[in-house]
VEXVO-441573 format. One line per field, with one value per residue (C-alpha): residue number from 1; residue in three letters; chain; x, y, z negated. Coordinates in steps of 0.02 Angstrom, whole numbers. Each point is the difference from the previous one (the first is absolute). Layout:
<sites>
resi	(NUM ...)
resn	(ala ...)
chain	(A ...)
px	(X ...)
py	(Y ...)
pz	(Z ...)
</sites>
This chain:
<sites>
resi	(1 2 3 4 5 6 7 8 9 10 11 12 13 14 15 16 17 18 19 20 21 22 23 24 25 26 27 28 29 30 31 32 33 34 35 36 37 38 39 40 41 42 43 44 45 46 47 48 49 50 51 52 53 54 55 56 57 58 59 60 61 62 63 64 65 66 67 68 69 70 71 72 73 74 75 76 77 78 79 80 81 82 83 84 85 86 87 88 89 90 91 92 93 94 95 96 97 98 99 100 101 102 103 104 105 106 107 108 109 110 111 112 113 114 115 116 117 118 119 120 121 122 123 124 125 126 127 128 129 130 131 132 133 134 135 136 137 138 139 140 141 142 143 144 145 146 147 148 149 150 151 152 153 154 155 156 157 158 159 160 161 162 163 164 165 166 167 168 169 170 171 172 173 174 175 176 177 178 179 180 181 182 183 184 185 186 187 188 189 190 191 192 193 194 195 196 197 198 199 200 201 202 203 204 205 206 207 208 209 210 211 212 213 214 215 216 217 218 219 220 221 222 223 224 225 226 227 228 229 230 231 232 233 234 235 236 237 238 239 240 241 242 243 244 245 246 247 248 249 250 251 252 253 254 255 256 257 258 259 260 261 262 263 264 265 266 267 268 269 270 271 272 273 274 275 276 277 278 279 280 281 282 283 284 285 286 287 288 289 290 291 292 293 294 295 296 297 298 299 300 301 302 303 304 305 306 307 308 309 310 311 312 313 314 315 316 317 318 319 320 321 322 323 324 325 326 327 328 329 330 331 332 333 334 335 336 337 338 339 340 341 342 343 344 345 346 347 348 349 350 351 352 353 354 355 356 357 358 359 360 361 362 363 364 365 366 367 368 369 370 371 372 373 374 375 376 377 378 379 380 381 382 383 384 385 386 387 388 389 390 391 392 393 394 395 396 397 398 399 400 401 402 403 404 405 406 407 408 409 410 411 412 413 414 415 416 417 418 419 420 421 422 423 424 425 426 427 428 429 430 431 432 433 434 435 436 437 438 439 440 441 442 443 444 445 446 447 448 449 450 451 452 453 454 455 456 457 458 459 460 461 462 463 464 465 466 467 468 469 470 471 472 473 474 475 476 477 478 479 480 481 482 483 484 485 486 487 488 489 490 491 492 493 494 495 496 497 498 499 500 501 502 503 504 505 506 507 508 509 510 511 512 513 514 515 516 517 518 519 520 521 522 523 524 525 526 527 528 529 530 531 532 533 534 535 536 537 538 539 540 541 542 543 544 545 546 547 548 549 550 551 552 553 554 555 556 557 558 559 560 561 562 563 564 565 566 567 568 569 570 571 572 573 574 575 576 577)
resn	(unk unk unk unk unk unk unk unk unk unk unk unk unk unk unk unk unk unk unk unk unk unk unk unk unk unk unk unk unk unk unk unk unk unk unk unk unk unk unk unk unk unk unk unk unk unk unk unk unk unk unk unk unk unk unk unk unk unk unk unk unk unk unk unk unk unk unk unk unk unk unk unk unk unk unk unk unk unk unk unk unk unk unk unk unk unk unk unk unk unk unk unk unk unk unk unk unk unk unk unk unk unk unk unk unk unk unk unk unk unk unk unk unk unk unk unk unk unk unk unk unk unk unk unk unk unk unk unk unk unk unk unk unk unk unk unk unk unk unk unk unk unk unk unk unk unk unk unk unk unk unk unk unk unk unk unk unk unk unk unk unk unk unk unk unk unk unk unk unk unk unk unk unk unk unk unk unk unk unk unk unk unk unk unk unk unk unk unk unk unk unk unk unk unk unk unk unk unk unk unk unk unk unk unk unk unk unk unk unk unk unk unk unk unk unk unk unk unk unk unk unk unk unk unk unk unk unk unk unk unk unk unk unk unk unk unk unk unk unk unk unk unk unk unk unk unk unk unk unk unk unk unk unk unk unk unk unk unk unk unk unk unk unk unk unk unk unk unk unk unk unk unk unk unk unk unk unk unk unk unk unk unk unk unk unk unk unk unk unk unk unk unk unk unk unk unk unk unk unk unk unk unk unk unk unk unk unk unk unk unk unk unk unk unk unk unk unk unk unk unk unk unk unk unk unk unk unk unk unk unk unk unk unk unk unk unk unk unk unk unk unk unk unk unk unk unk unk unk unk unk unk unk unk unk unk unk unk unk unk unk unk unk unk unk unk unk unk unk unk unk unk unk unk unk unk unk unk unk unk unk unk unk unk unk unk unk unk unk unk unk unk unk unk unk unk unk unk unk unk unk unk unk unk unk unk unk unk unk unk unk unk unk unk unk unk unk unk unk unk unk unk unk unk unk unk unk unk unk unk unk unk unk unk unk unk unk unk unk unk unk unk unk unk unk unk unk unk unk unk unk unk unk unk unk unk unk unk unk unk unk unk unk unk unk unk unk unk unk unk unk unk unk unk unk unk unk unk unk unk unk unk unk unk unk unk unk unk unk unk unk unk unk unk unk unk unk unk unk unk unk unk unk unk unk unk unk unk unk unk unk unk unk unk unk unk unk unk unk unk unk unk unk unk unk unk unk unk unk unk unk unk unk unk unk unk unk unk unk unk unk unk unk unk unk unk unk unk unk unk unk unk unk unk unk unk unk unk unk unk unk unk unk unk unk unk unk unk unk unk unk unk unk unk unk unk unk unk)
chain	(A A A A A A A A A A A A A A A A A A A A A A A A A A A A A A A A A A A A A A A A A A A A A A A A A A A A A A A A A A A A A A A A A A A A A A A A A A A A A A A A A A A A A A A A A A A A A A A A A A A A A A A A A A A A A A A A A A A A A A A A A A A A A A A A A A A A A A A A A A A A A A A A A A A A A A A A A A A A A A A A A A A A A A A A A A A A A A A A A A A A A A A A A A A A A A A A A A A A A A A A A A A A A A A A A A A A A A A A A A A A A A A A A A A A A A A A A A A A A A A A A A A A A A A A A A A A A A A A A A A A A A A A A A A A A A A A A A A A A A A A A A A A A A A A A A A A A A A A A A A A A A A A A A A A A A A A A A A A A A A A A A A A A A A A A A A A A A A A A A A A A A A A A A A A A A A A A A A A A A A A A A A A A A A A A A A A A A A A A A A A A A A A A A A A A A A A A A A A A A A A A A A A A A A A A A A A A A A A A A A A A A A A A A A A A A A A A A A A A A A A A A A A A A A A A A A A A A A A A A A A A A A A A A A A A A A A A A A A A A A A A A A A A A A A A A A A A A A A A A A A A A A A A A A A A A A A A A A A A A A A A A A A A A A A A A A A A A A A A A A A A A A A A A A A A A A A A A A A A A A A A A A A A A A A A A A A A A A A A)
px	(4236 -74 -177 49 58 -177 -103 106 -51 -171 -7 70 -106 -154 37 35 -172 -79 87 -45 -168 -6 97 -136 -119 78 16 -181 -57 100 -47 -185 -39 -9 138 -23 86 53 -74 -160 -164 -86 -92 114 -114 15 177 -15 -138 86 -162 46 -153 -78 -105 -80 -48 -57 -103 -127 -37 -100 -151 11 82 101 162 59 -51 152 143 -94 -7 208 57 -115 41 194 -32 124 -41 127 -15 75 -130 61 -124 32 173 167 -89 113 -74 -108 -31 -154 -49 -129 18 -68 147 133 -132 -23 191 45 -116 19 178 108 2 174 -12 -155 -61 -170 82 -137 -139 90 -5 -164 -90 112 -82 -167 55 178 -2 -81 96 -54 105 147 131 4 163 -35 42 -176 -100 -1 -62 -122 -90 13 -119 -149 51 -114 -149 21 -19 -140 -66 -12 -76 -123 -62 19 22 -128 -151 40 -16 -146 -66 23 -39 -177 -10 19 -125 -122 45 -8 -180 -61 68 -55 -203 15 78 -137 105 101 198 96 173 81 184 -3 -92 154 119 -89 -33 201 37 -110 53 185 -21 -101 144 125 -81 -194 -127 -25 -200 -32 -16 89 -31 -110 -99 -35 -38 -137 -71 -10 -79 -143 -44 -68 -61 -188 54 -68 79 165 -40 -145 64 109 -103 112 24 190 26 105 -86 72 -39 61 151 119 149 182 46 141 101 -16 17 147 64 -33 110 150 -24 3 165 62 -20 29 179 35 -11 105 211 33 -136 89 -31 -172 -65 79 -87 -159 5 -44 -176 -132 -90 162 1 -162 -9 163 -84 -153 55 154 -144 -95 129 54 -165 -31 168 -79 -157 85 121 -140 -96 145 90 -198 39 -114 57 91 -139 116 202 8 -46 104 150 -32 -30 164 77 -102 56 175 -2 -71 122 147 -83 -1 -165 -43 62 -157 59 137 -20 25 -172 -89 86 -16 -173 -35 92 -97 -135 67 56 -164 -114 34 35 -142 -115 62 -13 -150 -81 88 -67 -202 53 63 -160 -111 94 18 -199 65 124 -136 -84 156 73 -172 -28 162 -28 -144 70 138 -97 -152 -64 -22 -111 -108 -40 -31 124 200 132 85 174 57 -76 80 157 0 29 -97 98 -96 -2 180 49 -133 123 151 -70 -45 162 94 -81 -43 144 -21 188 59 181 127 188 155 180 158 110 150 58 -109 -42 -201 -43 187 4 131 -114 98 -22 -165 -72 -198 -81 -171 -87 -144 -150 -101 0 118 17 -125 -168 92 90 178 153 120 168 143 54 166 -23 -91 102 44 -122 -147 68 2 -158 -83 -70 -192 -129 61 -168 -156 52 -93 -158 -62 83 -132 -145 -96 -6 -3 23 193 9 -108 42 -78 78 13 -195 -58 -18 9 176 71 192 73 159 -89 115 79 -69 81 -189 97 193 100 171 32 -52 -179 -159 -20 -184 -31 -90 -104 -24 -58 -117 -93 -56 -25 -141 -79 -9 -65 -148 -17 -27 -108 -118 -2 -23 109 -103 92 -10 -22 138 1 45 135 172 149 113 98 91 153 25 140 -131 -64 -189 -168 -71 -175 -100 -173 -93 -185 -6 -158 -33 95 -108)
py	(4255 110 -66 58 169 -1 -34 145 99 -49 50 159 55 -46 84 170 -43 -3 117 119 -39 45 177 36 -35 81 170 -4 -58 158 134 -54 80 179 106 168 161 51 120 17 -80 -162 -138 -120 -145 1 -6 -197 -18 -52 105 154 123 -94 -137 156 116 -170 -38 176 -74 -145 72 94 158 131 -32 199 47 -128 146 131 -80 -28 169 -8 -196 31 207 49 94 -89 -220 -149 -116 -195 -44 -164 -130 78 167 130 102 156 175 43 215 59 179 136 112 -124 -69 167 25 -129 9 207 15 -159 -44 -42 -134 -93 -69 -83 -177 -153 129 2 -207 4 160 -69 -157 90 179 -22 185 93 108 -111 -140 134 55 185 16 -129 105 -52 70 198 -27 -141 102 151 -76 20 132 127 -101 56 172 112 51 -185 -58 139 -4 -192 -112 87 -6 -200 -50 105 -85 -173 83 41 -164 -97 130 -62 -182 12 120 -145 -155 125 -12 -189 -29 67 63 -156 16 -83 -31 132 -42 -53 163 81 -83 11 187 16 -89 107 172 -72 -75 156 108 -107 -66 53 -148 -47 -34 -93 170 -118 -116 106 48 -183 -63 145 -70 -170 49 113 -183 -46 176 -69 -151 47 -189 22 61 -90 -170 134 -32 157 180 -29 -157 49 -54 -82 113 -57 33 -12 -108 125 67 -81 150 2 -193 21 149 -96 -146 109 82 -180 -34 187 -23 -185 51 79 -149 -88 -19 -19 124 -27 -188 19 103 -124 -150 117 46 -188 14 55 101 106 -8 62 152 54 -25 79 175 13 -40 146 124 -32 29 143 65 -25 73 165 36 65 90 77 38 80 137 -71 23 -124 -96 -126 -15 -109 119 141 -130 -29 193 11 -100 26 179 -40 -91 120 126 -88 -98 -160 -150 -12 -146 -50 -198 73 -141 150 96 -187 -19 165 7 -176 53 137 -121 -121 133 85 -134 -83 146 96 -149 -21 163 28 -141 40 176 -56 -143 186 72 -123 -11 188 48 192 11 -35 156 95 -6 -2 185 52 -69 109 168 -32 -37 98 51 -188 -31 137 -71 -156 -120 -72 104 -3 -73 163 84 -176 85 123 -81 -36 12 -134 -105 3 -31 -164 -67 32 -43 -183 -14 20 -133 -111 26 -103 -60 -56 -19 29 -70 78 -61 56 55 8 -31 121 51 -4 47 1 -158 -75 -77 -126 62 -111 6 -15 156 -5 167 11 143 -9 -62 76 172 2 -80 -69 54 54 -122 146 20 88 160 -58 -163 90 58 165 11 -41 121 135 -43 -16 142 -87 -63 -188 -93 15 -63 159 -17 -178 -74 -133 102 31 190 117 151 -23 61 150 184 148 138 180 30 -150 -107 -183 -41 -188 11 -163 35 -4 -173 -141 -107 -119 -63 27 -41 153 61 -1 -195 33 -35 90 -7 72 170 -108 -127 160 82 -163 -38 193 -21 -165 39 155 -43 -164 118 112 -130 -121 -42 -142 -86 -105 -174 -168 -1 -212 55 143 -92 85 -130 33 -93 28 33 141 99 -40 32 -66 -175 69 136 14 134 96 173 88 168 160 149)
pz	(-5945 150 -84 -174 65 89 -156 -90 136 7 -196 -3 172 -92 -138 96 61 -170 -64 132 0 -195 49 121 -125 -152 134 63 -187 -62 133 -2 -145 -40 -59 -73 21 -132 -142 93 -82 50 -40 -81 35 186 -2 -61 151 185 46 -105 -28 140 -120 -114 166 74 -158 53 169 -76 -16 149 -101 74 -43 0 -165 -64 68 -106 -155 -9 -44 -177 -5 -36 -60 175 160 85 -25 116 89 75 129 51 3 67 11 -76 -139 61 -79 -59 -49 -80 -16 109 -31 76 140 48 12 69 149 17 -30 20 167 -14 -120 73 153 45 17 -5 47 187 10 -60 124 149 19 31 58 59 94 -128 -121 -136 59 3 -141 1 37 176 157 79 -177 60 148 -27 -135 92 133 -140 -84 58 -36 -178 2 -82 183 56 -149 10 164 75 -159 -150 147 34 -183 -31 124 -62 -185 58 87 -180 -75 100 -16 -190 11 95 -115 -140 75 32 -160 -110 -144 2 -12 182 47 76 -15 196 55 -82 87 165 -20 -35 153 102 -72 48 172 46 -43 77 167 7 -43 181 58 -164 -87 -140 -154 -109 141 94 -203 -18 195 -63 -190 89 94 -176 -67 5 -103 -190 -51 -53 -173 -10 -110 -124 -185 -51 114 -84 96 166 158 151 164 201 57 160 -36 53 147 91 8 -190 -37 102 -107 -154 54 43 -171 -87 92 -49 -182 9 71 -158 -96 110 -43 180 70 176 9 -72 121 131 -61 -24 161 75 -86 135 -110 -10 183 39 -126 98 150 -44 -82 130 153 -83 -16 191 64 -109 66 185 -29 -68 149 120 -117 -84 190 31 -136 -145 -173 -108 -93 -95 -64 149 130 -88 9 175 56 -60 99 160 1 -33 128 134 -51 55 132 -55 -24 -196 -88 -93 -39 -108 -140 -111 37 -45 -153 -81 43 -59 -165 -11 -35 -100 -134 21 -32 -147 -104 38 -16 -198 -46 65 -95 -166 10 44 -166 -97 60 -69 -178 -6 40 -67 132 153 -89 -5 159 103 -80 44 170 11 -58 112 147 -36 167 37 -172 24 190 -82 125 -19 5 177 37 4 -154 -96 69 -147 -174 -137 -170 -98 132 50 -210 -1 151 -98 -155 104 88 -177 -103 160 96 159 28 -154 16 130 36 57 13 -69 144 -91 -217 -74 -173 -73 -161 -38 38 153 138 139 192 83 -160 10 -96 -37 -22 -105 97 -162 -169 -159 23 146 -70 -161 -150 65 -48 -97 112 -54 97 6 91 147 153 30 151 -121 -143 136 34 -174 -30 64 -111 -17 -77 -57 -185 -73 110 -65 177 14 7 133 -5 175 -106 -5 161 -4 -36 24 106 -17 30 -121 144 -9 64 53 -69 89 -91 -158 -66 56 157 132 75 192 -56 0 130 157 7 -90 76 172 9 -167 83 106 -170 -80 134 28 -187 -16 130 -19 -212 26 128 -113 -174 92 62 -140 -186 -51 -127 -124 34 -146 -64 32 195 -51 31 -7 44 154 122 90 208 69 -158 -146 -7 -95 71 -15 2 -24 18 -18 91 -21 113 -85 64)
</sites>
């Protein structure tokens, strides 16, 4: 009997068991997949994928393709400014906007609806004392950005940042006047000069370059090694065939920039961001670039304190943040605290978001100069009414002429940041239920924010008045695309006026644009961004022709890092004047 009632037992446990084991699978079979919200747009396809949208973005990447372009096309795709995305199994479905008008609001005016979310997982495992890594509404944000704030004002810029990256701007017209002679009318790769002369105009203005005198500069030492060497066109059947000229591999303050970068942008990727940068952390190349750029900053941060207690002049953002504190300091009588883990991550911020972004649009604008020849003629006139005393001595414009605006000059940079916009697309979190579009959005809902595309650099998506909020129908009364000025053009003129006198005239609220974000969250270097590729275009257009390159070696594909930029750029300068 007691065996019987055993076997019964027995039975009915195993069957729990199994039946349990089907309930787990039924529940992780059922939650797997995506599930709409509804009455907003999607692709109905990915719903029946345990991937989602994830397979189709995927499919870009397999030729190396950047997979950004994918978030821009949805709004036409499904004829809505507002569609769902499903990236990946159990994720829950995220928003996706494509209208300037409800970017713009949503960054300027709805602070209480929003919150950076992922973005603080993702900058905290690289920059976890930096405001980045900080929701606004964080006690620590105030006061952590507060540290740099004065770094970005007009009388900073002017006198210690625009004479560093003029610097480093003459630097890489001398490099390219030299690979222009060796060359011998043959195109070269200059897609790493870019990048080096952006890290150089960045670390100047954050920290100095140190005895190295930087990456441009130690690449134009090495190149004069080989001036004498008439070889290196020499096997080229065709003057349109580019040629292959010496080079220094990076820096290892700039390798090590790059890898924190990779991990940045990786980080967004990532559905755990936290854990990832863990795990990322145990690689040694990780370890070293930390290493390396902190070990800079810390000596450049010992340097500084004698010379600046000696009375000299700020000559960096650096040095201004430590000034600061110095002096507060002596006031009440206390030492400096100059290994507040603050001071290293700001500054070391400061060049992550510097770098990258400068380095793309800088190379889309030289590829806009070569495939707009008219332009180059355009804007090197203005250049020279506007700085006129400089053209008739025949030499540059100084760092402090440059100071003073050009108007064509300044509308070919907008005109570049529009339809090449460097960041792509942002993300923001619902803070609380929320309405978008007239549509009901769930608190920690992931909203994707289109910077370009419809209504930007696109055809606009139409969007009834009614469904926007009442902070963006207070606020409507702003041009809100480019639908009636052929948006995909490239055209400079759109931001040009002419003022009372009939003077040329740069209108930067001309029409929509989101190139640096927007509110109190939007990019905090943007007058630095601005100031450097000012300078280093305009000594670049006054020295140089950009002739057009075959067309075989154009490529406008792009590929993706914390930017989106071109893989290549070739180029063949020829002397201006």
């Amino acid at each position: 009997m007691a065996q019987q009632i055993f076997s019964v037992t027995s039975y009915y446990g195993f069957a729990a068991v199994i039946t349990g084991v089907f309930a787990l699978l039924y529940f992780v079979y059922h939650n797997a997949y995506p599930k709409p919200l509804p009455g907003i747009p999607y692709n109905t396809q990915a719903t029946v994928k345990f991937a989602g949208d994830l397979p189709e973005i995927q499919e870009r990447q397999k030729d190396g393709a950047s997979i950004r372009p994918w978030f821009l096309e949805q709004a036409h795709r499904h004829g809505s400014a507002i569609t769902q995305i499903f990236l990946g199994p159990f994720a829950r479905p995220a928003i996706l906007i494509s209208d300037f008008r409800e970017v713009n609001d949503i960054l300027m005016y709805r602070e209480a609806d929003f919150k950076r979310g992922k973005k603080v997982d993702v900058f905290s495992g690289i920059l976890p004392h930096a405001h980045p890594a900080m929701e606004t509404f964080d006690p620590r944000f105030k006061s952590t950005r507060d540290l740099v704030r004065d770094v970005m004002t007009p009388s900073f810029l002017q006198s210690v940042s625009a004479p560093r990256a003029y610097d480093v701007a003459v630097n890489l017209v001398e490099l390219w006047r030299l690979k222009h002679r060796m060359a011998k009318g043959h195109p070269f790769q200059a897609a790493d000069d870019i990048v080096e002369f952006s890290f150089d105009a960045i670390l100047s203005a954050a920290t100095g370059l140190g005895a190295s005198g930087g990456d441009v500069w130690q690449q134009l030492l090495h190149l004069r090694k080989f001036e004498s060497n008439a070889t290196f066109a020499a096997d080229r059947a065709s003057v349109n065939e580019p040629v292959n000229l010496p080079a220094l591999g990076r820096s290892v303050k700039l390798k090590a920039l790059s890898t924190d970068e990779e991990s940045l942008w990786k980080g967004f990727y990532m559905p755990w961001p936290k854990l990832y940068h863990r795990v990322n952390k145990l690689r040694p190349s990780v370890r070293d670039a930390r290493r390396v750029l902190r070990g800079h900053i810390n000596s450049q941060i010992t340097a500084a304190v004698p010379r600046l207690r000696a009375g000299s002049a700020p000559e960096c953002a650096l040095d201004y943040v430590i000034q600061r504190e110095v002096k507060a300091a002596d006031k009440v009588g206390r030492a400096p605290v100059l290994d507040d883990p603050r001071i290293r991550d700001q500054i070391y911020g400061y060049l992550i978001a510097g770098h990258d972004t400068s380095a793309g649009t800088l190379a889309w604008a030289v590829r806009r100069l070569m495939a707009n020849p008219e332009e180059q003629v355009k804007i090197r006139d203005n250049l020279r009414e506007t700085y006129s005393d400089a053209w008739r001595e025949k030499r540059l414009p100084t760092a402090q002429e440059l100071v003073k605006h050009a108007p064509y000059l300044d509308a070919f940079l907008e005109e570049v940041l529009r339809l090449n916009c460097p960041v792509v697309t942002i993300m923001v979190t619902t803070k609380r239920d929320t309405l978008i579009l007239g549509h009901h959005v769930p608190e920690d809902t992931i909203v994707f924010l289109n910077l370009t595309g419809p209504s930007l650099n696109r055809p606009s998506v139409a969007v009834p008045e009614a469904l926007r909020s009442e902070s963006s129908q207070a606020h409507g009364n702003v041009r809100e695309n480019w639908d009636d000025m052929s948006p995909s053009q490239f055209m400079p003129e759109r931001w040009l006026t002419r003022d009372e006198d009939g003077r040329l005239a740069f209108n930067a609220s001309a029409g929509p644009t989101l190139s640096f974000s927007a509110g109190n969250r939007g990019c905090w270097g943007k007058r630095l961004g601005y100031l450097e590729l000012r300078i280093v275009l305009s000594v670049l257009v006054w020295s140089f022709n950009f002739e057009e390159v075959p067309e075989k070696i154009v490529n406008w594909d792009t590929y993706d890092s914390l930017v989106t930029a071109p893989k290549d750029c070739y180029i063949r300068p020829t002397d201006a004047c």
